[in-house]
mmJSON file of the N, C-alpha and C atoms, coordinates in Angstrom:
{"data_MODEL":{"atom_site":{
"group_PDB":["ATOM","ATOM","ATOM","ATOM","ATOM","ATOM","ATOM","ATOM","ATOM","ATOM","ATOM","ATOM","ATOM","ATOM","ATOM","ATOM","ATOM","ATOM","ATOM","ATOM","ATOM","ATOM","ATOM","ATOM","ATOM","ATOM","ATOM","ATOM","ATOM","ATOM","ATOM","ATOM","ATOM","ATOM","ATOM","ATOM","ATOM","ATOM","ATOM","ATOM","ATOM","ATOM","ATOM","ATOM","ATOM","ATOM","ATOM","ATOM","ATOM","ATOM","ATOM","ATOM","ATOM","ATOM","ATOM","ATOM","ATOM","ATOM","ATOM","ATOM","ATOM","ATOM","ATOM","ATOM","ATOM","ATOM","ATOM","ATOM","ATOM","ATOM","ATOM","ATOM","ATOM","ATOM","ATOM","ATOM","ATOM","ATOM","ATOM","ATOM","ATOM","ATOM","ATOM","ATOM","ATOM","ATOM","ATOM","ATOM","ATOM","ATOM","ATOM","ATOM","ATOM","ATOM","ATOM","ATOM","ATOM","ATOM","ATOM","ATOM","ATOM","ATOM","ATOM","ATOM","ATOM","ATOM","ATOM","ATOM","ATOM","ATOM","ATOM","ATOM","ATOM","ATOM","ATOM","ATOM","ATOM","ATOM","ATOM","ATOM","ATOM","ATOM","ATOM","ATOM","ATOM","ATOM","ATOM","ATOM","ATOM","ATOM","ATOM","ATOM","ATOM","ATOM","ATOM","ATOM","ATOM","ATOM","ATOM","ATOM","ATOM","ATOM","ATOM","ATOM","ATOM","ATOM","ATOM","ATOM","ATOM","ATOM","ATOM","ATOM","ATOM","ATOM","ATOM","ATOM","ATOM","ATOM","ATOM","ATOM","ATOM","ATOM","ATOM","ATOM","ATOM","ATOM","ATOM","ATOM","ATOM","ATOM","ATOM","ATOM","ATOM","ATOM","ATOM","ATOM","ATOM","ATOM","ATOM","ATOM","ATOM","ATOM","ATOM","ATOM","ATOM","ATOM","ATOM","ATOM","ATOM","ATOM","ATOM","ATOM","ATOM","ATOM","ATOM","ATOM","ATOM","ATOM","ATOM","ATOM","ATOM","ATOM","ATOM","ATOM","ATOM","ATOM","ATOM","ATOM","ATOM","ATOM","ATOM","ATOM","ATOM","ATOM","ATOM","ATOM","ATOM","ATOM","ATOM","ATOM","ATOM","ATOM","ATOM","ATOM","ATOM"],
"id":[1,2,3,4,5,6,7,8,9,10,11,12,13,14,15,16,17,18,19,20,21,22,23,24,25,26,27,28,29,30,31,32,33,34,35,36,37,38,39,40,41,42,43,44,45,46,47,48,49,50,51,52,53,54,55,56,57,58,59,60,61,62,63,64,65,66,67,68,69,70,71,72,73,74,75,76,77,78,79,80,81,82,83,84,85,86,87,88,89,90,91,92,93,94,95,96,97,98,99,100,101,102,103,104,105,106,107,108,109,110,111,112,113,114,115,116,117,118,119,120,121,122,123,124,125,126,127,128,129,130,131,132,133,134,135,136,137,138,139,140,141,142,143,144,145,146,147,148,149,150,151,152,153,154,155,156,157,158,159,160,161,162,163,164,165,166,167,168,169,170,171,172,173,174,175,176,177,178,179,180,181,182,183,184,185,186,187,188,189,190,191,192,193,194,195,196,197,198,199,200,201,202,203,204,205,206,207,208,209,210,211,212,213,214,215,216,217,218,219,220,221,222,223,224,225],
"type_symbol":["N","C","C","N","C","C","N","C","C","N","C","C","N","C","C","N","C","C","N","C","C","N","C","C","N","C","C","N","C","C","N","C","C","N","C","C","N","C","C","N","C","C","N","C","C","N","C","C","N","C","C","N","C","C","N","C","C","N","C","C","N","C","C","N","C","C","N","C","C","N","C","C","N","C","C","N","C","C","N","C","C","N","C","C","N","C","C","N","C","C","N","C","C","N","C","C","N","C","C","N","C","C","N","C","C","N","C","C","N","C","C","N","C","C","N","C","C","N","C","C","N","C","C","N","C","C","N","C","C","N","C","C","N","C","C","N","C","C","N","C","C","N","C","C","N","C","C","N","C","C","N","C","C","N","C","C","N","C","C","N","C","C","N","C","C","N","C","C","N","C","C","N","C","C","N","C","C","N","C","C","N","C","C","N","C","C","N","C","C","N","C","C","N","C","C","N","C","C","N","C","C","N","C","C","N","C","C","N","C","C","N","C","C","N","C","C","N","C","C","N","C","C","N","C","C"],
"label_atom_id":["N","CA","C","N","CA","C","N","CA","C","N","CA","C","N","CA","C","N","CA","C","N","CA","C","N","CA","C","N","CA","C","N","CA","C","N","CA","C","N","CA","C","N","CA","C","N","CA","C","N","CA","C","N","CA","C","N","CA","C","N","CA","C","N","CA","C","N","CA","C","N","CA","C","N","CA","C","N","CA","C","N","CA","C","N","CA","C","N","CA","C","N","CA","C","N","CA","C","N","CA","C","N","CA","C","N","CA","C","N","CA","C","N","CA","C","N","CA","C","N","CA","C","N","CA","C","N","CA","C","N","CA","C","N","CA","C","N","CA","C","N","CA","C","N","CA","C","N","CA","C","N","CA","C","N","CA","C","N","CA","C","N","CA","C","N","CA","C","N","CA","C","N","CA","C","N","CA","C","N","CA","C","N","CA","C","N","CA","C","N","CA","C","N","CA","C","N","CA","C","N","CA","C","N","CA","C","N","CA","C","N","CA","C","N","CA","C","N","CA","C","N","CA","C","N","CA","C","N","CA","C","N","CA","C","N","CA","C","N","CA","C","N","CA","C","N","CA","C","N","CA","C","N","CA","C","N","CA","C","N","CA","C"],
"label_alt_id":[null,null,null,null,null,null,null,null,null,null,null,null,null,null,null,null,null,null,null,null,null,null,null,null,null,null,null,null,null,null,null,null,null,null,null,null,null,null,null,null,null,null,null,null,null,null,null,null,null,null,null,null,null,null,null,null,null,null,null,null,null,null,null,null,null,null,null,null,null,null,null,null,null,null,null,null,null,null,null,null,null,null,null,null,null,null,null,null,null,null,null,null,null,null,null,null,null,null,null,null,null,null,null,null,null,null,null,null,null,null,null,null,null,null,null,null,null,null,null,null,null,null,null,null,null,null,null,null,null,null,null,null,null,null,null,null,null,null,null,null,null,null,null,null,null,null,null,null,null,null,null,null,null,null,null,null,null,null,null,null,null,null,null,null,null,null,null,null,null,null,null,null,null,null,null,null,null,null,null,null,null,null,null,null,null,null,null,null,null,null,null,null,null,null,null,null,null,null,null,null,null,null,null,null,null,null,null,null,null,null,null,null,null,null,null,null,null,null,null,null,null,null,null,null,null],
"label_comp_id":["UNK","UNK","UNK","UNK","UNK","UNK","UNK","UNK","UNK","UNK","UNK","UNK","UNK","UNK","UNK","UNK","UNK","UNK","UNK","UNK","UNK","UNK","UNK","UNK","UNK","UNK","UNK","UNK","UNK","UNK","UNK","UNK","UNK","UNK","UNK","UNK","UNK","UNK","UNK","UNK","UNK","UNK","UNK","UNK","UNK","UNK","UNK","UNK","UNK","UNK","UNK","UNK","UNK","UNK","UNK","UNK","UNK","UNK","UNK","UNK","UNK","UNK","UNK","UNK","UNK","UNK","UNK","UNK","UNK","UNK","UNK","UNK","UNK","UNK","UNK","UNK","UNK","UNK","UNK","UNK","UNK","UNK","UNK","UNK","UNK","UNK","UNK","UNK","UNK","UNK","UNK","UNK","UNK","UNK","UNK","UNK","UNK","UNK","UNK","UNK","UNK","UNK","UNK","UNK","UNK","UNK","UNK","UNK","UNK","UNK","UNK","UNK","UNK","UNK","UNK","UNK","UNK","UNK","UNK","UNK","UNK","UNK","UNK","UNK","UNK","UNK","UNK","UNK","UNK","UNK","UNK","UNK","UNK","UNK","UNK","UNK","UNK","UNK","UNK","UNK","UNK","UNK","UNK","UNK","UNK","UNK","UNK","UNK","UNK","UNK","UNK","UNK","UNK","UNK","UNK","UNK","UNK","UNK","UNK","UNK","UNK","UNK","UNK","UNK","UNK","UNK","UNK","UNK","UNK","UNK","UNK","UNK","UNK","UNK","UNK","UNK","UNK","UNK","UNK","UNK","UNK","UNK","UNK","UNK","UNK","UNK","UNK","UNK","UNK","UNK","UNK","UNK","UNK","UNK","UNK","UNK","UNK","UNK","UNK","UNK","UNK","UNK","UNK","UNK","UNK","UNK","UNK","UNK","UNK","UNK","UNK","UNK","UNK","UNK","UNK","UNK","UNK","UNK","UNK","UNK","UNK","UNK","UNK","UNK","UNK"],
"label_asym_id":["A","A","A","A","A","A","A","A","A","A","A","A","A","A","A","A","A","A","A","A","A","A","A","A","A","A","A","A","A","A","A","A","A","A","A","A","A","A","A","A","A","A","A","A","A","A","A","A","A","A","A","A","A","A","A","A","A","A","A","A","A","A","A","A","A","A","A","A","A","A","A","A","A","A","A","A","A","A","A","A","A","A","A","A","A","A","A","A","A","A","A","A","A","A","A","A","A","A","A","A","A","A","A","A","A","A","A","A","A","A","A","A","A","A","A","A","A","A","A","A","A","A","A","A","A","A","A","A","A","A","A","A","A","A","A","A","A","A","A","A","A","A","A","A","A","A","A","A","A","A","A","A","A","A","A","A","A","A","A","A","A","A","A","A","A","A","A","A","A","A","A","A","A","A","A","A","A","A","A","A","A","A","A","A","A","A","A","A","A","A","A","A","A","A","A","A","A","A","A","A","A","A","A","A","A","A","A","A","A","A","A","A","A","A","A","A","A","A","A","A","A","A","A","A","A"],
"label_entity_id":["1","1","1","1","1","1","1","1","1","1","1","1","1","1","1","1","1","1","1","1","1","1","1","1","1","1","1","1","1","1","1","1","1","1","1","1","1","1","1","1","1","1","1","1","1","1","1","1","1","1","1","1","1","1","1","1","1","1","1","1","1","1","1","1","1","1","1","1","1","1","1","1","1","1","1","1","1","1","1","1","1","1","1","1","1","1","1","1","1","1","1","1","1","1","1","1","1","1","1","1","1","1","1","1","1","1","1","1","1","1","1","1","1","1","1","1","1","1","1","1","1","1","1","1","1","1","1","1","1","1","1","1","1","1","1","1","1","1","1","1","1","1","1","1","1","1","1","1","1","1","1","1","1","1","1","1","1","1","1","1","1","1","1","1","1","1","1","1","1","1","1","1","1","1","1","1","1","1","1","1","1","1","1","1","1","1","1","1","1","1","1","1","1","1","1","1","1","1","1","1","1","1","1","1","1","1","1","1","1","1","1","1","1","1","1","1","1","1","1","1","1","1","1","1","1"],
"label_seq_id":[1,1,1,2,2,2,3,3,3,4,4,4,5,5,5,6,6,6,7,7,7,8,8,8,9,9,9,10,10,10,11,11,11,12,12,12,13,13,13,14,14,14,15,15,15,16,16,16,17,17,17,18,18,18,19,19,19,20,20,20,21,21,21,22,22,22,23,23,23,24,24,24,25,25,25,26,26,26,27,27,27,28,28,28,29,29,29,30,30,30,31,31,31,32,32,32,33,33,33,34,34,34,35,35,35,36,36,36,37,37,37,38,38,38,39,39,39,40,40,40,41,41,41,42,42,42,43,43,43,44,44,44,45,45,45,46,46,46,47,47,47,48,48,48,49,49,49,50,50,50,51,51,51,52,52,52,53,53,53,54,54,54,55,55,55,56,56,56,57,57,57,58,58,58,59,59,59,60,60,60,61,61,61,62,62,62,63,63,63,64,64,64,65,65,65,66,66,66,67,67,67,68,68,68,69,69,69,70,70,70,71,71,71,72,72,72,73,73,73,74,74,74,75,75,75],
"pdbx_PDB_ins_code":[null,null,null,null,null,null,null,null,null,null,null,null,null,null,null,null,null,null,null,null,null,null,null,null,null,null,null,null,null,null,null,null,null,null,null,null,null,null,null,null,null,null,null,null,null,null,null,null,null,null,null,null,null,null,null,null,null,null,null,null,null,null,null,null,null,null,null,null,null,null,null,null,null,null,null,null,null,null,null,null,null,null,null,null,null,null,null,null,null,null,null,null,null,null,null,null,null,null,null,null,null,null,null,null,null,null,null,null,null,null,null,null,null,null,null,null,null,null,null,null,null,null,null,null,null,null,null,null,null,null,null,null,null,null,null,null,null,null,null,null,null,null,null,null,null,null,null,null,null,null,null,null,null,null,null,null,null,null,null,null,null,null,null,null,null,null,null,null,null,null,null,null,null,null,null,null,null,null,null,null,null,null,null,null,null,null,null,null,null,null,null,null,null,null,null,null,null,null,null,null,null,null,null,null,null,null,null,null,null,null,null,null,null,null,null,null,null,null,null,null,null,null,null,null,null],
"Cartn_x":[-17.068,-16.03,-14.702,-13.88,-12.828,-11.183,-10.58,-9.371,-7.881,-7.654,-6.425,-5.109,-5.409,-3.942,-2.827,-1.71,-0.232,-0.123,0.929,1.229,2.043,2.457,3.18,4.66,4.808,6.893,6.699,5.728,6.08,5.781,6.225,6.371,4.802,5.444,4.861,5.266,4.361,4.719,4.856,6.224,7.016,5.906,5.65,5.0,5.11,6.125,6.421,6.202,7.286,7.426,6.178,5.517,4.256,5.076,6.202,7.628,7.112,6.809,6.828,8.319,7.953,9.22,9.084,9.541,9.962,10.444,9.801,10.375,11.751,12.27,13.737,14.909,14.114,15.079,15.351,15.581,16.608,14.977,14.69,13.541,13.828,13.438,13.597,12.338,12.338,11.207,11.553,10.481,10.778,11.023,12.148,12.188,10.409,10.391,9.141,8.035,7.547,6.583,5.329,4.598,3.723,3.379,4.909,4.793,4.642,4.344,4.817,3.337,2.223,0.902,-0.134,-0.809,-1.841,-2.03,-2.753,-2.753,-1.645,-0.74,-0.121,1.132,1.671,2.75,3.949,4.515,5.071,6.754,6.739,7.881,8.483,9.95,10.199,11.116,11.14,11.848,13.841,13.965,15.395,15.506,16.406,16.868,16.753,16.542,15.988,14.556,13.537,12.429,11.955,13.065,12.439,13.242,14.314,14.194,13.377,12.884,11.54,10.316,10.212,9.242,9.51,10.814,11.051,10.244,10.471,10.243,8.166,7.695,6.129,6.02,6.905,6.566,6.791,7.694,7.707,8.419,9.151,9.725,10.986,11.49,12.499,13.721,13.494,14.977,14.363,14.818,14.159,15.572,15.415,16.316,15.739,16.355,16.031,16.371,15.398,16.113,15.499,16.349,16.74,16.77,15.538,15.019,14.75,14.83,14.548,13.118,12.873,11.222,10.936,10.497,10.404,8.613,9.06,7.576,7.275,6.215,5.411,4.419,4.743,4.414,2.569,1.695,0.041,-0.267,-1.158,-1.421,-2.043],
"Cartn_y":[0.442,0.493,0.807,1.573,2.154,1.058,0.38,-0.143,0.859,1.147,1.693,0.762,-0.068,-1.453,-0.758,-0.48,0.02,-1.182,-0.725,-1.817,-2.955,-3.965,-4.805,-4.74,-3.133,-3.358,-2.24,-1.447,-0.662,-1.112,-0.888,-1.047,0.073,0.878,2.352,3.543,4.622,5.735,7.121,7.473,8.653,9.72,10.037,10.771,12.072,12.443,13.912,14.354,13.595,13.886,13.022,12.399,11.199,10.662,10.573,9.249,7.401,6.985,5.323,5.04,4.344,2.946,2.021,1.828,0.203,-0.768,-1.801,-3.627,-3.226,-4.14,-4.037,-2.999,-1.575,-0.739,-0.23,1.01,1.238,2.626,2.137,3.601,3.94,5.19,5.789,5.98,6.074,6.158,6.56,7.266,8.43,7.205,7.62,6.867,7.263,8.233,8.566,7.542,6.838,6.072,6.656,7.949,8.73,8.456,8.622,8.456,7.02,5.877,4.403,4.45,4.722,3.686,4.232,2.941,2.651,2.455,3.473,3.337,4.628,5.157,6.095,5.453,5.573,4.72,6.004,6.403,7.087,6.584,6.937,6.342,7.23,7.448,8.301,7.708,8.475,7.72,8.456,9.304,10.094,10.437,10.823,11.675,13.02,13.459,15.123,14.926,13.75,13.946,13.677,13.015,12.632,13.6,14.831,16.075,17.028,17.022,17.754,17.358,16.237,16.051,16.277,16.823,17.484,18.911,19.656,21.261,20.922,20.627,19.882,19.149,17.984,17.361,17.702,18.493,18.789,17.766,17.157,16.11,17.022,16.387,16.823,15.794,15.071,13.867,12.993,13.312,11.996,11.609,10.346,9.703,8.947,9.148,8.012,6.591,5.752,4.561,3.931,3.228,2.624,1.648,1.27,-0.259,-0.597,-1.612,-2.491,-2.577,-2.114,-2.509,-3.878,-4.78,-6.102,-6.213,-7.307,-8.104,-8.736,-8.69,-8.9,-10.386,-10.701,-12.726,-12.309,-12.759,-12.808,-14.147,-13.706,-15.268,-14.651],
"Cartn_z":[-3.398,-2.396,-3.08,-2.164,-3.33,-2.062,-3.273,-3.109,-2.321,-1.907,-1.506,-1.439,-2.003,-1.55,-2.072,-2.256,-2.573,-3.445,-4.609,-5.395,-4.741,-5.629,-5.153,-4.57,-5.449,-4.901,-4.03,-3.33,-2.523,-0.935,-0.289,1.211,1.817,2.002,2.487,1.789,2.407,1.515,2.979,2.274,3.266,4.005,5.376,5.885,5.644,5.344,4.908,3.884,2.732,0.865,0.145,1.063,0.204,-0.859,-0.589,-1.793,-1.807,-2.248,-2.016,-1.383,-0.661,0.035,-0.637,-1.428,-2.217,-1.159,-1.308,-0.864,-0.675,0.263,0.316,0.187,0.358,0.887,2.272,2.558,4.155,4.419,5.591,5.6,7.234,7.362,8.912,9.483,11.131,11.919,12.976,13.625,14.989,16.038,17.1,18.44,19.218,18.911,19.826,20.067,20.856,21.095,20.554,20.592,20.057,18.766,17.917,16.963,15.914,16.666,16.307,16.968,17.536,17.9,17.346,17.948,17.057,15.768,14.708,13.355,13.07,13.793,13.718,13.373,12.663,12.61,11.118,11.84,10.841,9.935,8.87,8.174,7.382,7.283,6.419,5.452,4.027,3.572,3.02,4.192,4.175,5.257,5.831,6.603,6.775,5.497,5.305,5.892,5.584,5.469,7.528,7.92,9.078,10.67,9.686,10.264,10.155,9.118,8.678,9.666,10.174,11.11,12.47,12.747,14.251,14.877,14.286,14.732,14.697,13.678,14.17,15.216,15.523,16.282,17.924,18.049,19.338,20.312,19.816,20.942,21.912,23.097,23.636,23.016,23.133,22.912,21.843,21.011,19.455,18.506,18.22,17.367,16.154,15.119,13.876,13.991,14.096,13.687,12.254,12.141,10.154,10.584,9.185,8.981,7.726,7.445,6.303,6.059,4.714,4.34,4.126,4.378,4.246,4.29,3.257,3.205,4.752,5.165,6.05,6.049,7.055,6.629,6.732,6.197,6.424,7.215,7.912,8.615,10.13],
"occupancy":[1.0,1.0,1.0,1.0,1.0,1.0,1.0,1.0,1.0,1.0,1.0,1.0,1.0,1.0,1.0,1.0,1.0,1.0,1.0,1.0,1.0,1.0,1.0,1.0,1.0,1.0,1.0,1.0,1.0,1.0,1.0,1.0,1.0,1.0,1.0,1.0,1.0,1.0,1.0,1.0,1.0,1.0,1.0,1.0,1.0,1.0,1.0,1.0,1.0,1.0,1.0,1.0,1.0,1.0,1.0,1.0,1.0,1.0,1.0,1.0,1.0,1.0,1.0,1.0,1.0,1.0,1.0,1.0,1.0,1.0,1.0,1.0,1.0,1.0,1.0,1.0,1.0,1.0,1.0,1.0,1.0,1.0,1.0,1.0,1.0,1.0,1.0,1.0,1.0,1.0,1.0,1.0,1.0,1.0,1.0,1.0,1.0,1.0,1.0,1.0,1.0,1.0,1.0,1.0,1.0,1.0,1.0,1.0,1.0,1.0,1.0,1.0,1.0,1.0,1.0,1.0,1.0,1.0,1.0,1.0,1.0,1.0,1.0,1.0,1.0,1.0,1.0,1.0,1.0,1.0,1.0,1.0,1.0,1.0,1.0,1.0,1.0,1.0,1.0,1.0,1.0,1.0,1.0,1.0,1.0,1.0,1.0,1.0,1.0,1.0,1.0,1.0,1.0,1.0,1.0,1.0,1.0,1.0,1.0,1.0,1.0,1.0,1.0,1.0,1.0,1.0,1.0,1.0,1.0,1.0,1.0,1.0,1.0,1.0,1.0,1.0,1.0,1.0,1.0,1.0,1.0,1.0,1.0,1.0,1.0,1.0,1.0,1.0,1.0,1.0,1.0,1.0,1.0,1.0,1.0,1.0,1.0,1.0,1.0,1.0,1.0,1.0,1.0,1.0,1.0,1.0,1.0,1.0,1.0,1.0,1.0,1.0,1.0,1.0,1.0,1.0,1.0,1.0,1.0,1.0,1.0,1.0,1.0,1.0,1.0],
"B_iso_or_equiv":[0.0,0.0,0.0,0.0,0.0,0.0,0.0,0.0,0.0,0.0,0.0,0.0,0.0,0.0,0.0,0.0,0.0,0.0,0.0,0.0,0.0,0.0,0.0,0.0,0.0,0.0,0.0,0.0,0.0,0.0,0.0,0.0,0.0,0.0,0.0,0.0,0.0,0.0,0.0,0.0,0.0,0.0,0.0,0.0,0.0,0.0,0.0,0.0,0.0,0.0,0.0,0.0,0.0,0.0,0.0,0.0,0.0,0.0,0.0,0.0,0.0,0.0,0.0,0.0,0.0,0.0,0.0,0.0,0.0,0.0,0.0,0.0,0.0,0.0,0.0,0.0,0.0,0.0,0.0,0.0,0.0,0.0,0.0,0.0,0.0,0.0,0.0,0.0,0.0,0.0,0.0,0.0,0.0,0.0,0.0,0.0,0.0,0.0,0.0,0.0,0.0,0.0,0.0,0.0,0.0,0.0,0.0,0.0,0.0,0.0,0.0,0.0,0.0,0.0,0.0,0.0,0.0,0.0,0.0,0.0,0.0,0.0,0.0,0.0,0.0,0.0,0.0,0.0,0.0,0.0,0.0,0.0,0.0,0.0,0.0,0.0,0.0,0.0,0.0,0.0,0.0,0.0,0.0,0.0,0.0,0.0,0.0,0.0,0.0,0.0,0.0,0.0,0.0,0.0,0.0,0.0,0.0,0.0,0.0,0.0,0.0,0.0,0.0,0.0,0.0,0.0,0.0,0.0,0.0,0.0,0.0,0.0,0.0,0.0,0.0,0.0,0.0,0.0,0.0,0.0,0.0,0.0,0.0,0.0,0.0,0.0,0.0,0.0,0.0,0.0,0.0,0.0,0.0,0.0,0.0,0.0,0.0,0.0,0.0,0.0,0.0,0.0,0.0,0.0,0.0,0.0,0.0,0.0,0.0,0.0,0.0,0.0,0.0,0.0,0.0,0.0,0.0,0.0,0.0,0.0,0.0,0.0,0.0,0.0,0.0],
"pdbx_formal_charge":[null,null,null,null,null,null,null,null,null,null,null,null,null,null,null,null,null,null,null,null,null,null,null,null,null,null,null,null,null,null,null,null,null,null,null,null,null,null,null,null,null,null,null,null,null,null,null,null,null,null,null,null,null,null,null,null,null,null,null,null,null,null,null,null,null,null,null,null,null,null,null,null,null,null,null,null,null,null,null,null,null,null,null,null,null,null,null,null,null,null,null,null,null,null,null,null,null,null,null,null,null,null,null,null,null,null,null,null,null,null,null,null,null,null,null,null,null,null,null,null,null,null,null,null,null,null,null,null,null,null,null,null,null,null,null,null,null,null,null,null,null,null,null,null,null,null,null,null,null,null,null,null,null,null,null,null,null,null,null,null,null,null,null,null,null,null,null,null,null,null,null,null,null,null,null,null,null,null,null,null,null,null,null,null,null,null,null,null,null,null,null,null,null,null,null,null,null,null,null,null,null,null,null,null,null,null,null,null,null,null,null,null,null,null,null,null,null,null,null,null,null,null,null,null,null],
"auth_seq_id":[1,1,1,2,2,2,3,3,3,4,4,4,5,5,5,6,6,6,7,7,7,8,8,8,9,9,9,10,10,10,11,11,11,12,12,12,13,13,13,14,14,14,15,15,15,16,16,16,17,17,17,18,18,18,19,19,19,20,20,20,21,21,21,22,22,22,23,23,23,24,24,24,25,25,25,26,26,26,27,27,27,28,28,28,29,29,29,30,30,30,31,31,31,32,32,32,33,33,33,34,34,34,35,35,35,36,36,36,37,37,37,38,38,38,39,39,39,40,40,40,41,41,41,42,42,42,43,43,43,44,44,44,45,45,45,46,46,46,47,47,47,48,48,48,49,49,49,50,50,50,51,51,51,52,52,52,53,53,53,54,54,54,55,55,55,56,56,56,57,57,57,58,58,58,59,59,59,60,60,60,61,61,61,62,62,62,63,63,63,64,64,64,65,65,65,66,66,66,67,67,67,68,68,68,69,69,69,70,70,70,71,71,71,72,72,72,73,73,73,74,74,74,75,75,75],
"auth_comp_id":["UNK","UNK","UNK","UNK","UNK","UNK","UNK","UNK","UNK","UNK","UNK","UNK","UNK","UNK","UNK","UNK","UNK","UNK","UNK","UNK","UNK","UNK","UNK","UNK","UNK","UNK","UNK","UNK","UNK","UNK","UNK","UNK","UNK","UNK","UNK","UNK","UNK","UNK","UNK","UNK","UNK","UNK","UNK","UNK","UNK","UNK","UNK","UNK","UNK","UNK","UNK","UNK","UNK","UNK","UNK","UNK","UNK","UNK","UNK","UNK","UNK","UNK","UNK","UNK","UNK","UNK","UNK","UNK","UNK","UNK","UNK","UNK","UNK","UNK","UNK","UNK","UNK","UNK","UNK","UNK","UNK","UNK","UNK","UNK","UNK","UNK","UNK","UNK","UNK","UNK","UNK","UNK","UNK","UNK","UNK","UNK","UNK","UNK","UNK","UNK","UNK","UNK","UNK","UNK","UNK","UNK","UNK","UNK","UNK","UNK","UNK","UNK","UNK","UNK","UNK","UNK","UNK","UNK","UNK","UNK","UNK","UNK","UNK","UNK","UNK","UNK","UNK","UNK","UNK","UNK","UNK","UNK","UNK","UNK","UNK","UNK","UNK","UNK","UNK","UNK","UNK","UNK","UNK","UNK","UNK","UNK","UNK","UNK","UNK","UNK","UNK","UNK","UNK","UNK","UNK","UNK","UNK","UNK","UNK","UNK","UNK","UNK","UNK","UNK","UNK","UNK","UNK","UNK","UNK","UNK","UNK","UNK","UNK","UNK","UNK","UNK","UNK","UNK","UNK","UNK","UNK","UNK","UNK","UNK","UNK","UNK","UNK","UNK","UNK","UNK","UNK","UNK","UNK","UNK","UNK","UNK","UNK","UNK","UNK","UNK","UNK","UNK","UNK","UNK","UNK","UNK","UNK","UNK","UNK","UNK","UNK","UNK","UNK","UNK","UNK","UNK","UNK","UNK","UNK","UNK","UNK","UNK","UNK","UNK","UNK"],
"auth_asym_id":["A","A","A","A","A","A","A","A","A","A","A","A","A","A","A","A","A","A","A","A","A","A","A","A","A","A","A","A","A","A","A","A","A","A","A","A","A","A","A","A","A","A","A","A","A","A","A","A","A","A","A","A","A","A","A","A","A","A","A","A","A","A","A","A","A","A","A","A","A","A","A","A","A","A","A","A","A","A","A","A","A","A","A","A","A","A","A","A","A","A","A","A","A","A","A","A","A","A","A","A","A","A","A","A","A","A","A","A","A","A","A","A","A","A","A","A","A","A","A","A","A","A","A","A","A","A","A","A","A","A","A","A","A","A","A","A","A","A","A","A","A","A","A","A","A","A","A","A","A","A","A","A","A","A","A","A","A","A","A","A","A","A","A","A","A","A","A","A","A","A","A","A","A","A","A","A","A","A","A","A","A","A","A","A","A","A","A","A","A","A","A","A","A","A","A","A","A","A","A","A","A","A","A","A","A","A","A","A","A","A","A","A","A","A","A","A","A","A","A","A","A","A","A","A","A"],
"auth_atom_id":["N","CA","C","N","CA","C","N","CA","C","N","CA","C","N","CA","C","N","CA","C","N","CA","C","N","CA","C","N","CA","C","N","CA","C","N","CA","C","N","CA","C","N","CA","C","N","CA","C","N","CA","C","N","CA","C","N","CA","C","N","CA","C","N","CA","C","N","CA","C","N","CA","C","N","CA","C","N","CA","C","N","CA","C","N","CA","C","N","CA","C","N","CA","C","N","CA","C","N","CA","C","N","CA","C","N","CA","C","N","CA","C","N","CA","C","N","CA","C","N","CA","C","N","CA","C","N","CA","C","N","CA","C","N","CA","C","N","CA","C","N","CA","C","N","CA","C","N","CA","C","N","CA","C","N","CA","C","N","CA","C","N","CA","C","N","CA","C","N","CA","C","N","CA","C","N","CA","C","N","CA","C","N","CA","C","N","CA","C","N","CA","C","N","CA","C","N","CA","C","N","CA","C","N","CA","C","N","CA","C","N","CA","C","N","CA","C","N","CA","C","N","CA","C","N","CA","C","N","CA","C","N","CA","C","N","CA","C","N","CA","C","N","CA","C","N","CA","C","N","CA","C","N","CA","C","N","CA","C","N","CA","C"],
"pdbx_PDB_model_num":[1,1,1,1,1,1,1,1,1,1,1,1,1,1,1,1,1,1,1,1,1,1,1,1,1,1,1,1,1,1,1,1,1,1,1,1,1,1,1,1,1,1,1,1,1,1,1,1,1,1,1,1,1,1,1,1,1,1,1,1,1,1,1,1,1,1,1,1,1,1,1,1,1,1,1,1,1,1,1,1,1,1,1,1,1,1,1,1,1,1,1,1,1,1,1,1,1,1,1,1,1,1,1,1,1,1,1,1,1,1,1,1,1,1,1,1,1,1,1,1,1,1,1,1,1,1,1,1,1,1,1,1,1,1,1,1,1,1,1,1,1,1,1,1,1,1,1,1,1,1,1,1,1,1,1,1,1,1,1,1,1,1,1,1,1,1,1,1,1,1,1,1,1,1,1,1,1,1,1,1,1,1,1,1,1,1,1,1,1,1,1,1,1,1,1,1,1,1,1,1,1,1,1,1,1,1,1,1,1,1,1,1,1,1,1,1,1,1,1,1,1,1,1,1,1]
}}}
């Protein structure tokens, strides 16, 4: 069976540039509902990278919002 876990200091990794998100930095994500479900969940880690996902994506009205990578409680 093959492991995929991300190391310990990264968060996620950018949908566009495949960049790691490190713990505790600032990362962006589509307003689009489309783009946030299920196992779909997209993250970018710039502003370049999460205009780069417009003209593909096809939205009419889309905004970035910026968030904090944070550890995630288990339980």
């Amino acid at each position: 069976m093959i492991c995929l876990a991300m190391p310990d200091d990264t968060f996620a990794v950018c949908s566009m540039c495949r960049k790691k998100i490190p713990l505790g930095s600032r990362y962006f994500r589509c307003s689009v509902t489309a783009c946030n479900a299920g196992r779909l969940k997209l993250m970018f880690c710039s502003l370049a990278c999460w205009d780069a996902h417009l003209p593909t994506a096809r939205h009419r009205n889309a905004s970035c919002i910026e968030e904090l990578a944070e550890v995630k409680a288990q339980g």
